[in-house]
C-alpha positions, 0 to 999 in steps of 0.5 A: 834344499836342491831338488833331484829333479834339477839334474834329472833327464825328464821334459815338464812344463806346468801351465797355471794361471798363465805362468809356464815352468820349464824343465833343466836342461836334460842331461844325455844318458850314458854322457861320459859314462865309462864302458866298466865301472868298478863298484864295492859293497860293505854290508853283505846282509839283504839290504846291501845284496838289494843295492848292489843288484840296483847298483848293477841294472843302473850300469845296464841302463847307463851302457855300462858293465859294473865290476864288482872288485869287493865283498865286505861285511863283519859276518863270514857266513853272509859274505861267503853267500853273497859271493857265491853270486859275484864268485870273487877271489877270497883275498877280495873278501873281507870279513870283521868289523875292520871289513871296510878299512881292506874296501878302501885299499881296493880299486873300486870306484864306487862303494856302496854302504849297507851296514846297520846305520850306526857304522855309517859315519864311519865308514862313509869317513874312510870312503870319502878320505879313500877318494871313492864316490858313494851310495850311503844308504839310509839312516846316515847315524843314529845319534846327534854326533853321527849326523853331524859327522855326515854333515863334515865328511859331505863338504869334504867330498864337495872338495873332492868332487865326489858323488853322494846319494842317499837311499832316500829312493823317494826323491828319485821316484817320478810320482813324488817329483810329480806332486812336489812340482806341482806344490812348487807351483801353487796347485793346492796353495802354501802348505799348512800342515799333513801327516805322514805315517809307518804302521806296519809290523817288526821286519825281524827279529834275530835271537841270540844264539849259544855262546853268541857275543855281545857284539855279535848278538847285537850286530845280527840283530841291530834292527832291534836295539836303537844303539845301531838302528836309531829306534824304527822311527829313524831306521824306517819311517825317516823315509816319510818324514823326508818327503815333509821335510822335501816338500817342505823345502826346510827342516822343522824347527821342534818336535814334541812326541810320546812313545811306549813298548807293550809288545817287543820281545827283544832289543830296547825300543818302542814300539810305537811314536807320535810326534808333533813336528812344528816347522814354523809359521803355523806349520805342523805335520804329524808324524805316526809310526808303529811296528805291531803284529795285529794292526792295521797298516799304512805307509804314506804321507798327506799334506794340506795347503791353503787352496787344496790338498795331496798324498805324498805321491797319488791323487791331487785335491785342487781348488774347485775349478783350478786348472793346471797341467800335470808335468810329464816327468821321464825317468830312466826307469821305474824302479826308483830304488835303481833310479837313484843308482842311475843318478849316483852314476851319472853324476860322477861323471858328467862334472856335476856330482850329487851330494845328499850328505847335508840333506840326508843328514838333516833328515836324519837329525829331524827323526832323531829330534822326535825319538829323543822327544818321545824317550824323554817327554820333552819338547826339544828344538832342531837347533840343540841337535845341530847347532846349540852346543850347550844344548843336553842333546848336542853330544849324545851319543849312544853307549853303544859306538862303532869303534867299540865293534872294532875294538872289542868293547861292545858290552850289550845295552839292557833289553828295556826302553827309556820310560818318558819322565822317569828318573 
């Protein structure tokens, strides 16, 4: 997997054991950035409101003025919010869940996604067809297929010369590009194993108003049913699992998990995970989420190697008596939520487009791989969900799809989770 660091504007060197490691050459800010660039958002909700207001800064720090030329999302209430900011004409406001399809038509050249997950492979589909360059943010898909798709829309923008980046804002952030150079470089030896965790509580929760229907209750509140968030261990703590998989440099090769719910009062997923995660040669990294009002939190990652040891982005543990230089990494800014728009930008225009489509696909197919593990009991490979087409897992899709949005199909899943081992 390429490493963001590679394209980024920064100076480092590492001294260790005699060996020097030099930065890429840097790229100037603002190179070929044109003066108004024409940017679209789909997902008027707080996540998509976040990205464009981080789309707009990363042209401030480019040089540049974002336009924004469309306002999209199935909602009529919160596209007409968001453009009480952005006070675009209404016939560039859409609304309905063929929303994206008007975006498309637009003059924008960016589009930036923020809809519940499940919607994005289509939508990043008919971005990609429609030229556009693209912030798809994360998770990508919420089921084997979905992923898959990212997979094949990202070669076909590889064609086309179109930037992707991923809201994997983690791998834009200057104290993980820190750690993971210093893994690169030897400083705590090959890795042997970590853990990486989400413990927090229910973000929210929507309850399903009078006369509401089922495509709509499920829509407003799709942070609860897997069939648009993929369960939280896709929708959030794919973050974590990322930052293994990075600092890794490869995927896992099976996962073995368990689950449950005891708390949740709506939607039909679990409560919490735990997942083993084999990546090969001796390799394992534990995977521990939980959303529960009343318990103890923490978000992070902690990985041990042969000589020493580090958190995802902190404090690292070396060999008594190891030497070696901290790299110097520059950013654009410290926001790495903005950071990762700055890198979109820049990219697109300076003749070397950033593509995060397979990456952030794997990822995601990786925190699919240990939610089908805990749902089921069973221990499954990465393989039956990328390349094994006899595999059960190959095809599943959930019953739930986002051409059913649009074509007013949606009959709502029932409110219970899959219980391991039951037939």
């Amino acid at each position: 997997m390429e490493h963001p660091i590679q394209r980024r504007d920064f100076v480092s060197t590492l001294a260790i054991g005699g060996l020097a490691l030099a930065a890429a050459p840097a790229v100037l800010r603002g190179q070929s950035v044109p003066s108004k660039i024409k940017v679209a958002l789909i997902g008027c909700g707080g996540r998509g409101t976040g990205a464009l207001g981080q789309f707009i800064a990363a042209c401030k720090i480019l040089g540049a003025e974002a336009e924004v030329v469309a306002l999209a999302d199935a909602f009529e209430d919160r596209a007409k919010r968001l453009n009480e900011t952005y006070k675009l004409p209404s016939n560039r406001v859409f609304v309905g869940y063929d929303a994206y399809q008007k975006v498309m038509a637009t003059d924008c050249a960016f589009v930036l996604m923020a809809t519940p997950p499940a919607f994005r492979p289509v939508h990043f589909a008919a971005a990609v067809a429609a030229g556009k360059h693209c912030f798809v943010e994360k998770p990508v898909a919420v089921d084997p297929v979905g992923a898959r798709a990212i997979i094949a829309t990202g070669e076909e923008a590889k064609k086309k010369g179109l930037a992707v980046v991923a809201g994997t804002q983690r791998r834009h952030d200057a104290s993980y590009m820190k750690n993971k150079a210093l893994i690169d470089a030897g400083v705590i030896g090959e890795l042997r194993g970590g853990v990486v965790q989400w413990n927090g509580t229910v973000p929210w929760v929507r309850r399903r108003a009078k006369g509401e229907s089922d495509a709509d209750y499920m829509n407003r509140n799709w942070l609860n049913f897997t069939e648009l968030s993929g369960d939280h261990i896709v929708e959030q703590h794919i973050h974590n699992v990322d930052v293994a998989i990075w600092f890794l440099g490869r995927t896992p090769v099976s996962a073995l998990g368990f689950g449950g719910r005891a708390r949740r009062d709506t939607g039909n997923m679990f409560d919490f995970f735990s997942v083993d995660y084999d990546f090969g040669d001796g390799v394992r990294i534990h995977s521990q989420c939980r959303q529960i009002t009343g318990t103890s939190g923490r978000v992070g990652e902690f990985f041990t190697g042969a000589e020493g040891s580090c958190f995802g982005s902190g404090k690292v543990f070396a060999k008594a008596g190891k030497k070696y230089q901290t790299p110097d990494i520059k950013l654009d800014t410290h926001d790495s939520m903005v950071q990762e728009h700055v890198d979109l930008i820049r990219s697109a225009f300076n003749g070397k487009p950033l593509n995060d489509a397979r990456q952030i696909a794997e990822t995601n197919l990786a925190v699919i791989l240990g939610r089908i593990s805990a749902y089921t009991g069973e221990l499954i490979k990465f393989d039956d969900l990328l390349k094994h087409e006899n595999s059960p897992y190959y095809n599943l899709k959930a019953s739930v799809g986002p051409l059913d949005f649009e074509k007013g199909t949606v009959q709502l899943p029932a409110e219970v989770p899959t219980i391991p081992g039951k037939a």
